[in-house]
CHARMM internal coordinates of N, CA and C (Angstrom, degrees):
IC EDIT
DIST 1 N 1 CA 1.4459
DIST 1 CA 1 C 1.5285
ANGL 1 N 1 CA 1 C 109.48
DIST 1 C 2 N 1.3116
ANGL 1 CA 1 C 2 N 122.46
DIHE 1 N 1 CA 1 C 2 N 125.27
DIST 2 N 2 CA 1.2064
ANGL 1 C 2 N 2 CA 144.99
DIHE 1 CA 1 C 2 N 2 CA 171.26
DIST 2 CA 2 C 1.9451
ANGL 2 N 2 CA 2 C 121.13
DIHE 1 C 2 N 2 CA 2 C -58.63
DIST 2 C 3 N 1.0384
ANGL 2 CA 2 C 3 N 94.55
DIHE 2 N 2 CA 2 C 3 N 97.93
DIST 3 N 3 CA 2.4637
ANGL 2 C 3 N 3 CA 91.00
DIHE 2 CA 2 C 3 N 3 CA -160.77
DIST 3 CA 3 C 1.8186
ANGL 3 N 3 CA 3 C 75.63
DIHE 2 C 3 N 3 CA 3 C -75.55
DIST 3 C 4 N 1.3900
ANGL 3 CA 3 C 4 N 132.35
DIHE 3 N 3 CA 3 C 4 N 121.20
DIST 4 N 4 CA 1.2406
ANGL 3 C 4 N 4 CA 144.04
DIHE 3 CA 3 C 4 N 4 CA 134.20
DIST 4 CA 4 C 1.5069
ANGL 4 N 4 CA 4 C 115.60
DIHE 3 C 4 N 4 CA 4 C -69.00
DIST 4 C 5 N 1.2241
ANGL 4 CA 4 C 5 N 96.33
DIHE 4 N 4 CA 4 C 5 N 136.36
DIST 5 N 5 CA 1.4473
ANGL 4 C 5 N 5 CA 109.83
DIHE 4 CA 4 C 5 N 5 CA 175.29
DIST 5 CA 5 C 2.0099
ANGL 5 N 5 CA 5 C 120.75
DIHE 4 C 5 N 5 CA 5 C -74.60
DIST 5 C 6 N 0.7558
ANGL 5 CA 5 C 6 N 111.92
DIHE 5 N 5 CA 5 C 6 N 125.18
DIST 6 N 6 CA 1.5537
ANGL 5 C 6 N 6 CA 109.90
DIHE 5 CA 5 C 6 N 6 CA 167.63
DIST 6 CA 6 C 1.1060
ANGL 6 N 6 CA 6 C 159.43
DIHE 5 C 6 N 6 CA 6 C -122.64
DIST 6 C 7 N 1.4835
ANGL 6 CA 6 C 7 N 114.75
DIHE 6 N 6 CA 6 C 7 N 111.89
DIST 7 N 7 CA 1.9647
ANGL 6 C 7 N 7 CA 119.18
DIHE 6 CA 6 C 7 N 7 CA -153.81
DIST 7 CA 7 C 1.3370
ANGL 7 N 7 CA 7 C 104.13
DIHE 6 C 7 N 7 CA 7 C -32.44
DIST 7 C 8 N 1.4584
ANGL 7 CA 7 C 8 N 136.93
DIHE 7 N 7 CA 7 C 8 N 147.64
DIST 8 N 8 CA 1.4343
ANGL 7 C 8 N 8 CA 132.17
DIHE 7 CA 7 C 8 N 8 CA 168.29
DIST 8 CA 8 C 1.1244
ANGL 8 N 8 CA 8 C 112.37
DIHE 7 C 8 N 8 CA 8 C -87.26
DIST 8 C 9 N 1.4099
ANGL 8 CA 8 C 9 N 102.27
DIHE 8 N 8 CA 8 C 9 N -31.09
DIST 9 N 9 CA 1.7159
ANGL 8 C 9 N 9 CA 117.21
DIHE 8 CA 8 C 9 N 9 CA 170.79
DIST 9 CA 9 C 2.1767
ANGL 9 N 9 CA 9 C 120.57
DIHE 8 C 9 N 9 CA 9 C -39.70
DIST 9 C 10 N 1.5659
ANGL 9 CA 9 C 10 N 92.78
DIHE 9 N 9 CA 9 C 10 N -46.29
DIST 10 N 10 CA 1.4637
ANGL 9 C 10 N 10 CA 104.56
DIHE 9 CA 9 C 10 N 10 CA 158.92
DIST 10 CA 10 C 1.3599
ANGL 10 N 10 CA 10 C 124.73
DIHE 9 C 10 N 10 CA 10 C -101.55
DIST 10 C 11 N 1.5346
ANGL 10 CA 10 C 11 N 136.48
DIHE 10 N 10 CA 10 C 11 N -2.26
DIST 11 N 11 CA 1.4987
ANGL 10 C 11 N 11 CA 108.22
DIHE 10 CA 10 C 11 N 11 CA -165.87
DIST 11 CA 11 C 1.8998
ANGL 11 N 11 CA 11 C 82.35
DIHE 10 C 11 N 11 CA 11 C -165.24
DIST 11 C 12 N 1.1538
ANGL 11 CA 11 C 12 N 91.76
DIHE 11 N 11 CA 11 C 12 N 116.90
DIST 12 N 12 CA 2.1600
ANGL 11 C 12 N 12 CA 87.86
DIHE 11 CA 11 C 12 N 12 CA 144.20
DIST 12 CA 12 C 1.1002
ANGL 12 N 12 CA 12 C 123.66
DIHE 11 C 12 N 12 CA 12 C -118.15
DIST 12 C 13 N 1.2332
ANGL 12 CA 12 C 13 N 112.22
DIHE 12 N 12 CA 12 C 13 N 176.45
DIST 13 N 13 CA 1.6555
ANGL 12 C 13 N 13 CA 127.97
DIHE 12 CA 12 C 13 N 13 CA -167.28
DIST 13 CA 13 C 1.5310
ANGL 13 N 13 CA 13 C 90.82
DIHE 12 C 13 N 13 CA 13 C -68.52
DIST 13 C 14 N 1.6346
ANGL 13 CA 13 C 14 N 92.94
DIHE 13 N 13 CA 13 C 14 N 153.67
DIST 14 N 14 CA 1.5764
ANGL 13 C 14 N 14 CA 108.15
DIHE 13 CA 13 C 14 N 14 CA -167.82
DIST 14 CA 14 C 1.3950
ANGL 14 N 14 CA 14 C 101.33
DIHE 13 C 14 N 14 CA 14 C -93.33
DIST 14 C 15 N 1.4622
ANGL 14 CA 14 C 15 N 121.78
DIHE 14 N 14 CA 14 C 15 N -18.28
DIST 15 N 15 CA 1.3513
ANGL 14 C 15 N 15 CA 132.34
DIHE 14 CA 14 C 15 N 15 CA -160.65
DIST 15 CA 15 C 1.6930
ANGL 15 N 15 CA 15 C 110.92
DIHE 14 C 15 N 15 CA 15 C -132.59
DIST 15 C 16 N 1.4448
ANGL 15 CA 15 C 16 N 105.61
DIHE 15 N 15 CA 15 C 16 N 148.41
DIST 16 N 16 CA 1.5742
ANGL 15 C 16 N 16 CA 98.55
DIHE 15 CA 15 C 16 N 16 CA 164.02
DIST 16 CA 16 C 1.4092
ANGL 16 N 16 CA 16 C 119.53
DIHE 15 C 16 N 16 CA 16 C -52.50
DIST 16 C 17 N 1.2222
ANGL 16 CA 16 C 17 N 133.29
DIHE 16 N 16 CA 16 C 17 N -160.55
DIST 17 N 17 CA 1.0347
ANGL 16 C 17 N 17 CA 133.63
DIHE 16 CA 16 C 17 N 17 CA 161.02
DIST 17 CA 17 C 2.1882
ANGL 17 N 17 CA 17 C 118.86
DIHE 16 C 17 N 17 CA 17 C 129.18
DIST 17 C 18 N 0.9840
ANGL 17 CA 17 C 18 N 96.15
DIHE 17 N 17 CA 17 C 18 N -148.13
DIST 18 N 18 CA 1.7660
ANGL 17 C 18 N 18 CA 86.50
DIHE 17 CA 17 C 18 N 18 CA -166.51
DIST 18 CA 18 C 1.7106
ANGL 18 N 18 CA 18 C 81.68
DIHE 17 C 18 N 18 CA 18 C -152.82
DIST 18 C 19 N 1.7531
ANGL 18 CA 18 C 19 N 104.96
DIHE 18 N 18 CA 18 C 19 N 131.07
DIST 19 N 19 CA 1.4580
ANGL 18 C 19 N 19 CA 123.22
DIHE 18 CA 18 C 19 N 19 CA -147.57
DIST 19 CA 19 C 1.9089
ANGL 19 N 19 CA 19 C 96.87
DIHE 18 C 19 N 19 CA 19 C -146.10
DIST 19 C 20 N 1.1105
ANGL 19 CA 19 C 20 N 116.80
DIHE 19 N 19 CA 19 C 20 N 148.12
DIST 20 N 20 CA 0.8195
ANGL 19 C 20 N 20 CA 125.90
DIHE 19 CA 19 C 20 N 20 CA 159.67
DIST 20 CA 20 C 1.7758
ANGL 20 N 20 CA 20 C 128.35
DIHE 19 C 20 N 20 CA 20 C -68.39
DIST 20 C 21 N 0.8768
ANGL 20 CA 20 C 21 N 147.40
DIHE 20 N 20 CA 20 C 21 N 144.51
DIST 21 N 21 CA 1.9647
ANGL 20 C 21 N 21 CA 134.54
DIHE 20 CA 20 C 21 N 21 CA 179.59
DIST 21 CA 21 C 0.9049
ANGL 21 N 21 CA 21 C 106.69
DIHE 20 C 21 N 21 CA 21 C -161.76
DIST 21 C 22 N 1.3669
ANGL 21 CA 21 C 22 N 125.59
DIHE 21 N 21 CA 21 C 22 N 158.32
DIST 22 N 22 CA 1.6073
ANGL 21 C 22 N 22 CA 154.77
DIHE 21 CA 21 C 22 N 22 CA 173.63
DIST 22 CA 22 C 1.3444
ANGL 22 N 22 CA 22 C 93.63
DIHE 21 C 22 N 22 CA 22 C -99.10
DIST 22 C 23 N 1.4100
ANGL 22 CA 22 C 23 N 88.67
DIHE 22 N 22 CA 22 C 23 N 127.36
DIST 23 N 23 CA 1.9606
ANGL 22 C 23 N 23 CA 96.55
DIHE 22 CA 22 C 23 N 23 CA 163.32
DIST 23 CA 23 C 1.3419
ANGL 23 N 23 CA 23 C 114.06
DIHE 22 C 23 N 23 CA 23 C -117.97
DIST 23 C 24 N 1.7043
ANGL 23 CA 23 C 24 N 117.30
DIHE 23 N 23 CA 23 C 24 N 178.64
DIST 24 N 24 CA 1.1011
ANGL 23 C 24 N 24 CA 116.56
DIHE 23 CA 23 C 24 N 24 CA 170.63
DIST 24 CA 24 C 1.3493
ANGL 24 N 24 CA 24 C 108.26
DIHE 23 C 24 N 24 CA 24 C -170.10
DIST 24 C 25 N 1.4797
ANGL 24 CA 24 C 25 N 110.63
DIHE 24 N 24 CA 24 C 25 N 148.13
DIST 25 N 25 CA 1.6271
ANGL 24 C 25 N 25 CA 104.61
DIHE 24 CA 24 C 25 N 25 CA -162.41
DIST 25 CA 25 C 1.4006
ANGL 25 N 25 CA 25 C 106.57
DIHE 24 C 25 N 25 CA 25 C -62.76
DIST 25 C 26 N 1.5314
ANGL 25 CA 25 C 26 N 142.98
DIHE 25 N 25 CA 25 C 26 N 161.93
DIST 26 N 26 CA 0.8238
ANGL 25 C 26 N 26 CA 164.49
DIHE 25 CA 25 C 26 N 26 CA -167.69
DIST 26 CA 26 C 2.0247
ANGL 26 N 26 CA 26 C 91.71
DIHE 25 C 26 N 26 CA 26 C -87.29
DIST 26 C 27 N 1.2707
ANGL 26 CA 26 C 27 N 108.49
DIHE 26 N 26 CA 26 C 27 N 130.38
DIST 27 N 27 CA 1.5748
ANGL 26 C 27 N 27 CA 111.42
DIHE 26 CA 26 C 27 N 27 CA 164.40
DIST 27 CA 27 C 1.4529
ANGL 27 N 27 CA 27 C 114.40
DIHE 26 C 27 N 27 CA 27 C 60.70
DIST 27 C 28 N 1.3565
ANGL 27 CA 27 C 28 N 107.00
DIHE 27 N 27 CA 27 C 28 N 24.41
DIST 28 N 28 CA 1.7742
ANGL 27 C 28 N 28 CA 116.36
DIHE 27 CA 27 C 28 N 28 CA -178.58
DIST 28 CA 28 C 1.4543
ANGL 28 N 28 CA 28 C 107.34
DIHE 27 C 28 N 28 CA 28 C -148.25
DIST 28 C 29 N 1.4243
ANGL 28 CA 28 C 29 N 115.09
DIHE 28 N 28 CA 28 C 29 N 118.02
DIST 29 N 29 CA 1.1487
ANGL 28 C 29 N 29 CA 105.65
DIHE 28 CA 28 C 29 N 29 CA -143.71
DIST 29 CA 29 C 1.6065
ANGL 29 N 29 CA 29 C 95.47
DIHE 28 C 29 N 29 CA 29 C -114.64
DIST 29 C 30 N 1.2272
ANGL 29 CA 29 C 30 N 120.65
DIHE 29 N 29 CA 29 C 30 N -3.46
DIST 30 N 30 CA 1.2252
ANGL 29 C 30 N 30 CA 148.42
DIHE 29 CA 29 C 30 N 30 CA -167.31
DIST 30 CA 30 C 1.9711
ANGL 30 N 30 CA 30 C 104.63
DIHE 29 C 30 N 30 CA 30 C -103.83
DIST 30 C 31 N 0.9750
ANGL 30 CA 30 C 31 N 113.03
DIHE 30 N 30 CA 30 C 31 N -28.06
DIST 31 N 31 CA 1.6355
ANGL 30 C 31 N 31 CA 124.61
DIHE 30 CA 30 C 31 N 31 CA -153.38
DIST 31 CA 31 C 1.9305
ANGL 31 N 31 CA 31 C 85.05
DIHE 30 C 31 N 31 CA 31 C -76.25
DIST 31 C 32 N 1.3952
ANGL 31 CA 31 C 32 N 117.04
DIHE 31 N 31 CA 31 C 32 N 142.44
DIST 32 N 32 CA 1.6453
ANGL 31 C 32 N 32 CA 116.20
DIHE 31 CA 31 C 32 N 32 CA 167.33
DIST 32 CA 32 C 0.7810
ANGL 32 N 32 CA 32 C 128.42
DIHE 31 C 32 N 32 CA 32 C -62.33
DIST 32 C 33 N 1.3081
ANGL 32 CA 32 C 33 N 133.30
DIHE 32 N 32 CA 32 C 33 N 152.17
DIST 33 N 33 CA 1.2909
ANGL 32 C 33 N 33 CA 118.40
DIHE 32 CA 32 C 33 N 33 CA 172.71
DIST 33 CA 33 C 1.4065
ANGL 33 N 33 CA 33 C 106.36
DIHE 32 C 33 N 33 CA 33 C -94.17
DIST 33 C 34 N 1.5287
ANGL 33 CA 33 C 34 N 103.75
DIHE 33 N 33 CA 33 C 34 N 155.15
DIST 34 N 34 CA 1.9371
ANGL 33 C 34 N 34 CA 132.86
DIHE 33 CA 33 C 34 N 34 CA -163.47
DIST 34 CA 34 C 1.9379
ANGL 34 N 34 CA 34 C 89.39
DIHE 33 C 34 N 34 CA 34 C -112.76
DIST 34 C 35 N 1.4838
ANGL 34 CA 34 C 35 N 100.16
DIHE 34 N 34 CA 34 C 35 N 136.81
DIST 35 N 35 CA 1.4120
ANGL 34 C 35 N 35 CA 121.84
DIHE 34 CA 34 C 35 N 35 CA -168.14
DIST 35 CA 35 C 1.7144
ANGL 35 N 35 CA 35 C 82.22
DIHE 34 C 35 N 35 CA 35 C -123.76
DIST 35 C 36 N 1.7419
ANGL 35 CA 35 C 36 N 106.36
DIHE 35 N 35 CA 35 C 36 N 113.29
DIST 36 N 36 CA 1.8257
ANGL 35 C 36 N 36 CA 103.01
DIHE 35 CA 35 C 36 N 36 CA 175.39
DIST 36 CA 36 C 1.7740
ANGL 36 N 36 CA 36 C 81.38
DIHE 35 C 36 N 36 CA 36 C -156.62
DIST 36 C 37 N 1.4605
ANGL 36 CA 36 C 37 N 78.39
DIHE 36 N 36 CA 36 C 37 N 173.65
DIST 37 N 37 CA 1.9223
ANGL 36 C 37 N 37 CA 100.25
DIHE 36 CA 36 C 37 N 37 CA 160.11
DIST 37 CA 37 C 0.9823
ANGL 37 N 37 CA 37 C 132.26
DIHE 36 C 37 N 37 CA 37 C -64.99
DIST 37 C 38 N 1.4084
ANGL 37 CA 37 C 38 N 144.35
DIHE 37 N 37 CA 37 C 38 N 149.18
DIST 38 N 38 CA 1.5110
ANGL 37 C 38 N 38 CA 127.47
DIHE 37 CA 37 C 38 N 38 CA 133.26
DIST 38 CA 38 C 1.2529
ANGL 38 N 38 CA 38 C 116.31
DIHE 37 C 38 N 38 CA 38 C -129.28
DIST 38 C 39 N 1.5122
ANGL 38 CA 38 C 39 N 122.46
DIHE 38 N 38 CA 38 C 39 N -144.26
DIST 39 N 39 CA 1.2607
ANGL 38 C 39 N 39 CA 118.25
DIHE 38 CA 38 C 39 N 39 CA -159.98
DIST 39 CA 39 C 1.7945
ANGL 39 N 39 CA 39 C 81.40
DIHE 38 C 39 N 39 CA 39 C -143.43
DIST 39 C 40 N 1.2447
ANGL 39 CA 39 C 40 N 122.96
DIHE 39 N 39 CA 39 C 40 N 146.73
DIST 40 N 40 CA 1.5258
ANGL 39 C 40 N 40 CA 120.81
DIHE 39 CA 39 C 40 N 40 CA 165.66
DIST 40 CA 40 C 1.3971
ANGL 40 N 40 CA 40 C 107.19
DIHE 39 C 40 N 40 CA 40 C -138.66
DIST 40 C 41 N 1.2253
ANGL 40 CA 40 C 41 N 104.72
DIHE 40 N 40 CA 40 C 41 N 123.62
DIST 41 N 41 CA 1.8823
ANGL 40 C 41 N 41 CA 110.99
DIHE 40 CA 40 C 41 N 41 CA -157.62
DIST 41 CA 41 C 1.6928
ANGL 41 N 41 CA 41 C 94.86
DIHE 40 C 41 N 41 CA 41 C -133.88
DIST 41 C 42 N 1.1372
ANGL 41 CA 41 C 42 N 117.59
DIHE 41 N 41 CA 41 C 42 N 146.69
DIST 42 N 42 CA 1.3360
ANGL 41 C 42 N 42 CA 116.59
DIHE 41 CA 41 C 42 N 42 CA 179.81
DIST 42 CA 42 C 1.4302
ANGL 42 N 42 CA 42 C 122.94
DIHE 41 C 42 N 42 CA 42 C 17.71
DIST 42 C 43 N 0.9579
ANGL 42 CA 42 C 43 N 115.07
DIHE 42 N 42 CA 42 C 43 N 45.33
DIST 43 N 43 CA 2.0480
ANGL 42 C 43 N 43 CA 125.38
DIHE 42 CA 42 C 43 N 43 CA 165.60
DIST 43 CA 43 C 1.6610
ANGL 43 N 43 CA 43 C 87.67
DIHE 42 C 43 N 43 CA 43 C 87.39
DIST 43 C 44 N 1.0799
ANGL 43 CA 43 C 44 N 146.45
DIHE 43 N 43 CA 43 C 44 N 14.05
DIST 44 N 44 CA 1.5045
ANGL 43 C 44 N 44 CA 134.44
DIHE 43 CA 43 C 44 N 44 CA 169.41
DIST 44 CA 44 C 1.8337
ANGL 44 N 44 CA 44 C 114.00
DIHE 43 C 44 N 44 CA 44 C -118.03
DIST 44 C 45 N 1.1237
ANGL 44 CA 44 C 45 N 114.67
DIHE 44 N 44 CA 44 C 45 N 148.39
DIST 45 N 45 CA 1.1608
ANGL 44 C 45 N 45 CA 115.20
DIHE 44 CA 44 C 45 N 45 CA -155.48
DIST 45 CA 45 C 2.1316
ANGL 45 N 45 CA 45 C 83.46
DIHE 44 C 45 N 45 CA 45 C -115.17
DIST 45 C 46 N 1.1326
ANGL 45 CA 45 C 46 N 91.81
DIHE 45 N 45 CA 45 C 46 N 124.35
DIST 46 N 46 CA 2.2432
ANGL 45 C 46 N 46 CA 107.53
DIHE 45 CA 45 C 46 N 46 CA 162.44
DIST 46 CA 46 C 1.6189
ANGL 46 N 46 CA 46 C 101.93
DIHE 45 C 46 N 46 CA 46 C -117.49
DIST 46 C 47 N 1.8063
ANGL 46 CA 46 C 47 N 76.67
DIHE 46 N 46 CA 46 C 47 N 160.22
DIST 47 N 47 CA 1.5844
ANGL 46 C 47 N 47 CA 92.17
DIHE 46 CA 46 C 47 N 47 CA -176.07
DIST 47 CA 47 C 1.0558
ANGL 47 N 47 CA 47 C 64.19
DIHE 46 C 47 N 47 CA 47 C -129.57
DIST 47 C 48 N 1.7845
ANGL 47 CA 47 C 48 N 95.24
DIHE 47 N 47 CA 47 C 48 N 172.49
DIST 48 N 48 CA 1.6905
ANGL 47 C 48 N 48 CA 128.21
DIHE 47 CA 47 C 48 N 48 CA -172.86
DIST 48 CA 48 C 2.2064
ANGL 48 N 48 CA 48 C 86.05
DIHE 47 C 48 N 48 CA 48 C -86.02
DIST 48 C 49 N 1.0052
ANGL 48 CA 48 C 49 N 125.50
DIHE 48 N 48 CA 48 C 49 N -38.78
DIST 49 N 49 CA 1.2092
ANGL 48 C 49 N 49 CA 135.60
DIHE 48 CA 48 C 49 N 49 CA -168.76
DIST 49 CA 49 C 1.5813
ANGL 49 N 49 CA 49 C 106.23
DIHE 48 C 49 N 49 CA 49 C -77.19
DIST 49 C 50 N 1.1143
ANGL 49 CA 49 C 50 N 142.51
DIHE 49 N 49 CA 49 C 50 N 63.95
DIST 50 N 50 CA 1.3935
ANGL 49 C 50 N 50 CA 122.61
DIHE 49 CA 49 C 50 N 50 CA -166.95
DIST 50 CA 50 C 1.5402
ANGL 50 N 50 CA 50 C 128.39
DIHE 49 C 50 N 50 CA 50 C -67.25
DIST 50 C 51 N 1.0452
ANGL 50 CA 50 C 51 N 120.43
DIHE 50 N 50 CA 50 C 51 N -39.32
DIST 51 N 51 CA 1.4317
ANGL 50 C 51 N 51 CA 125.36
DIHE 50 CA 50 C 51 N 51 CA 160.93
DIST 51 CA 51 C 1.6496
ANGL 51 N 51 CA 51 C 120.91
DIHE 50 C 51 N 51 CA 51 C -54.88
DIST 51 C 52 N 1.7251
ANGL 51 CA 51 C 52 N 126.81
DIHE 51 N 51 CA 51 C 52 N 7.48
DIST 52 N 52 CA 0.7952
ANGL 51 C 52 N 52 CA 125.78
DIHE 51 CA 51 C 52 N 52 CA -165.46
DIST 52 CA 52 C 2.0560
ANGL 52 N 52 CA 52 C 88.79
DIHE 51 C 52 N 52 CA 52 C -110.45
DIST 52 C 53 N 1.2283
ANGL 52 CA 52 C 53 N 103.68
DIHE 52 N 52 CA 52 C 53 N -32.79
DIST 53 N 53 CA 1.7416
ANGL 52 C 53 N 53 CA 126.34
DIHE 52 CA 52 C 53 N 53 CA -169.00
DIST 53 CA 53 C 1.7609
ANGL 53 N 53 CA 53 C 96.89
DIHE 52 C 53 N 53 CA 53 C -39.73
DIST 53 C 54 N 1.3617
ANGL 53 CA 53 C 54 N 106.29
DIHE 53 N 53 CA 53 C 54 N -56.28
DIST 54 N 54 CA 1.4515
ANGL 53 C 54 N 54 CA 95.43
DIHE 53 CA 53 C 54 N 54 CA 172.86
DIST 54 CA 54 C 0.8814
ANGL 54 N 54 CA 54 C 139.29
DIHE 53 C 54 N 54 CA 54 C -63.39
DIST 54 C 55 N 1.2757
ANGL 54 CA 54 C 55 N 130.68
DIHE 54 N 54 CA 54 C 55 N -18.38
DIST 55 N 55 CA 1.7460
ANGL 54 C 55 N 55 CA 143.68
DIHE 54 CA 54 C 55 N 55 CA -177.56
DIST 55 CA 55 C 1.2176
ANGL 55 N 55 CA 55 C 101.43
DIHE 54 C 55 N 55 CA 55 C -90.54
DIST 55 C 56 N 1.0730
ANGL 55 CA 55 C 56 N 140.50
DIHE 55 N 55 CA 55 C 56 N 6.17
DIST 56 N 56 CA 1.8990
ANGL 55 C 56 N 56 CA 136.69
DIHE 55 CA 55 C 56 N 56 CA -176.73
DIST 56 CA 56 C 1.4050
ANGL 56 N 56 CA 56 C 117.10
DIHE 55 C 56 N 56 CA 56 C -152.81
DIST 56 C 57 N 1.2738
ANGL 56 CA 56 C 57 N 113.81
DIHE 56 N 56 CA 56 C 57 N 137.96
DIST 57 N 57 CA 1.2833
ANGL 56 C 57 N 57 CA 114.59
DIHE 56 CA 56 C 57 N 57 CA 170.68
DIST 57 CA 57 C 1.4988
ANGL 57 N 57 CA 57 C 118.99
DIHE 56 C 57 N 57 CA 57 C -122.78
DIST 57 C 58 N 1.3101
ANGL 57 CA 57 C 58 N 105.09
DIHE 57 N 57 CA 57 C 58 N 122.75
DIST 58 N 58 CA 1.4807
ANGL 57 C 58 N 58 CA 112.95
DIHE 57 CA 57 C 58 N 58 CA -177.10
DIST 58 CA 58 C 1.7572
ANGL 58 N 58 CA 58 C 111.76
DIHE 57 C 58 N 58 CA 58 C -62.20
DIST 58 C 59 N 1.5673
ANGL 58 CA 58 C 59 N 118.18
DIHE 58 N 58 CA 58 C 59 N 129.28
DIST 59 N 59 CA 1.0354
ANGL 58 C 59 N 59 CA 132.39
DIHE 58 CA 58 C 59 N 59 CA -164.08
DIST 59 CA 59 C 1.7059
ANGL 59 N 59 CA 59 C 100.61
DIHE 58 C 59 N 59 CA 59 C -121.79
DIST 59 C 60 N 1.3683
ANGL 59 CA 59 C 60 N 133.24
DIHE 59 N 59 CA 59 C 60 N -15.64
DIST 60 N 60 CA 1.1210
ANGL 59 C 60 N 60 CA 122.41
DIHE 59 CA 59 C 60 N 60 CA -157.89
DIST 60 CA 60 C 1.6761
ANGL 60 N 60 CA 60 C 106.21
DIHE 59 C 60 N 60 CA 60 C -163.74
DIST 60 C 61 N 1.2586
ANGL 60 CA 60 C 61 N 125.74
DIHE 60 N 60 CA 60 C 61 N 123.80
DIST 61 N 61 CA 1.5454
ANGL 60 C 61 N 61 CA 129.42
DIHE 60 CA 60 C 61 N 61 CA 167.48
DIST 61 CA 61 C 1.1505
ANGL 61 N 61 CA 61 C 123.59
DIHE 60 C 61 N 61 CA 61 C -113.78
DIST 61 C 62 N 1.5446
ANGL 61 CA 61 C 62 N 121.52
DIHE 61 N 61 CA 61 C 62 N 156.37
DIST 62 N 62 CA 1.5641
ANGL 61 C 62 N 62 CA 110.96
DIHE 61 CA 61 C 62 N 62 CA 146.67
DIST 62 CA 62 C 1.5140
ANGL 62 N 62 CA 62 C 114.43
DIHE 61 C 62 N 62 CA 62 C -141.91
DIST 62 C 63 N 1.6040
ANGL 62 CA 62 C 63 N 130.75
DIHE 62 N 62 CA 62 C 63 N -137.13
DIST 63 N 63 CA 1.3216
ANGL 62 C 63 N 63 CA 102.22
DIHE 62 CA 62 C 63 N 63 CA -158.12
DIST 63 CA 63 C 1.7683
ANGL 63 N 63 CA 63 C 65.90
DIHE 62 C 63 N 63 CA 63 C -132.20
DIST 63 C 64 N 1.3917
ANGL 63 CA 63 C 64 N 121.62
DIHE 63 N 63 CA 63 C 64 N 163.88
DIST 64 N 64 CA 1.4236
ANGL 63 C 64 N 64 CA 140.04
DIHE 63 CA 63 C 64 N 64 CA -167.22
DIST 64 CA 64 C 1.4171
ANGL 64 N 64 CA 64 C 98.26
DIHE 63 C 64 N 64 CA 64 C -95.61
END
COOR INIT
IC SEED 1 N 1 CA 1 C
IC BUILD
């Protein structure tokens, strides 16, 4: 089975759970994007890093 990646912009996870994502700094449009974990719990997305949550916005998921 093929893990596709998915815009957040169109689709979130149907379920809680712990997901793979692309990040990207918030207001930098130039900055790389970072391939890490998170956690997606009731329609909100945590990082293990919390002070990092504001500087990035997740653009992309898939299922682990």
């Amino acid at each position: 089975m093929t893990r596709v990646w998915r815009l957040c912009a169109i689709e979130l996870p149907e379920c809680d759970g712990i997901y793979e994502v692309r990040l990207s700094k918030r207001n930098d449009l130039l900055s790389p994007e970072i391939e890490t974990i998170m956690e997606f719990k009731n329609g909100d997305w945590y990082l293990r890093v919390p002070e990092w949550i504001n500087e990035y916005k997740v653009h992309a998921w898939r299922q682990r």
